[in-house]
C-alpha positions in Angstrom: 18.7 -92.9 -43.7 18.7 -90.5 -41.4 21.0 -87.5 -41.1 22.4 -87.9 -37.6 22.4 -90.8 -35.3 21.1 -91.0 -32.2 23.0 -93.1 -29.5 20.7 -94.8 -26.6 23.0 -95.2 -23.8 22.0 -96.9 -20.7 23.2 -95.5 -17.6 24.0 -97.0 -14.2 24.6 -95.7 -10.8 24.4 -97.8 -8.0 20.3 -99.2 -7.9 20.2 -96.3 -10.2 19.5 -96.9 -13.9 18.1 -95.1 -16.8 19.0 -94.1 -20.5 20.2 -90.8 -22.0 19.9 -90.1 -25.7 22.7 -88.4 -27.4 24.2 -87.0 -31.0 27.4 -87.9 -31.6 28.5 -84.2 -31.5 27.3 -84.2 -28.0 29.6 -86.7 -27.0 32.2 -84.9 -28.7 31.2 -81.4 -26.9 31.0 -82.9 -23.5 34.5 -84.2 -24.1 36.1 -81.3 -25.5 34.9 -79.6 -22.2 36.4 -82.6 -19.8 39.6 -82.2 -21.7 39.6 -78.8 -20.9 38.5 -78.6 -17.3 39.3 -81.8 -16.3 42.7 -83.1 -18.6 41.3 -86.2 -18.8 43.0 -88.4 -21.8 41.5 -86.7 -25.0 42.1 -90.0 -26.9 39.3 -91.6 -24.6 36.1 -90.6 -27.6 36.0 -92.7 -29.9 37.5 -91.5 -33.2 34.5 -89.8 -35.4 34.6 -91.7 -38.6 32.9 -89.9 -41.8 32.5 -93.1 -44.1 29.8 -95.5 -43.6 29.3 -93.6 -40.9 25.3 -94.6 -40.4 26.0 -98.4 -41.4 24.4 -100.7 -38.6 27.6 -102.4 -37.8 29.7 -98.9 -37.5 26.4 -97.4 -35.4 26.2 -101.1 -33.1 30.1 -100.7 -32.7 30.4 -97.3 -31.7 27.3 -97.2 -29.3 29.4 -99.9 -27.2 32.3 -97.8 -27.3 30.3 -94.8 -26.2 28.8 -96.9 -23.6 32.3 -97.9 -22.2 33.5 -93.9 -22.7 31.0 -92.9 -20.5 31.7 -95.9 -17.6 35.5 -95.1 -17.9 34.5 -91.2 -17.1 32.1 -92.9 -14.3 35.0 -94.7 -13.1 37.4 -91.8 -13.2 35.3 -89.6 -10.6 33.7 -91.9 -8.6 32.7 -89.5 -5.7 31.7 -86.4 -7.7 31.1 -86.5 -11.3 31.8 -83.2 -12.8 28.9 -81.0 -13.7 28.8 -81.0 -17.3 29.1 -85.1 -17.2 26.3 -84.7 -14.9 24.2 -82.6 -16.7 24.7 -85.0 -19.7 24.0 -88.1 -17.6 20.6 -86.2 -16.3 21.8 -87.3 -12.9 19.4 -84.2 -12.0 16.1 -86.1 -13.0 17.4 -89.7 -11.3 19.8 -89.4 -8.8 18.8 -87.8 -5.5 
C-alpha cells in the first residue's frame, strides 16, 4: 500500500478536457485558500477520514466526491475561476 493516494480527476471545460493528478492534502490546501479568499462553504471538501483511509471502496468513493467538489467550485465561478483553482486545474497548459 502506498503511503498517500493519488486522485485522477478528469476535468472539463467546454470542448476542453484533460486530467489533473492530485494528493489529498492538495485538495485540502486549495480549499483552505478558497475559504479564505473566496468564503466559499468550507463544508464543500469532503471530510478527510484517517481509517481505512487507502481501502478501494473509501479511495473509489472519495475520488467521485472530489470530482463533484471541483465541478461545484466550476459551477460557482463560471466566468473567472479564481487563480489558485486555476493553477490547480492547469487551465494554463489547456485552456487558451
Amino acid at each position: 500500500i502506498p503511503p498517500f493516494q493519488v486522485y485522477i480527476i478528469q476535468v472539463s471545460v467546454g470542448n476542453h478536457q484533460w486530467t489533473v493528478k492530485h494528493r489529498y492534502s492538495d485538495f485540502h490546501d486549495l480549499h483552505e485558500k478558497l475559504v479564505s479568499e473566496k468564503k466559499i462553504d468550507k463544508n464543500l471538501l469532503p471530510p478527510k477520514k484517517i481509517i481505512g483511509k487507502n481501502s478501494k471502496s473509501l479511495v473509489e468513493k472519495r475520488q467521485k466526491e472530489l470530482e463533484v467538489y471541483l465541478q461545484t467550485l466550476l459551477v460557482k465561478f463560471p466566468i473567472t475561476a479564481p487563480k489558485v483553482l486555476s493553477h490547480f486545474l492547469h487551465f494554463h497548459l489547456y485552456v487558451s
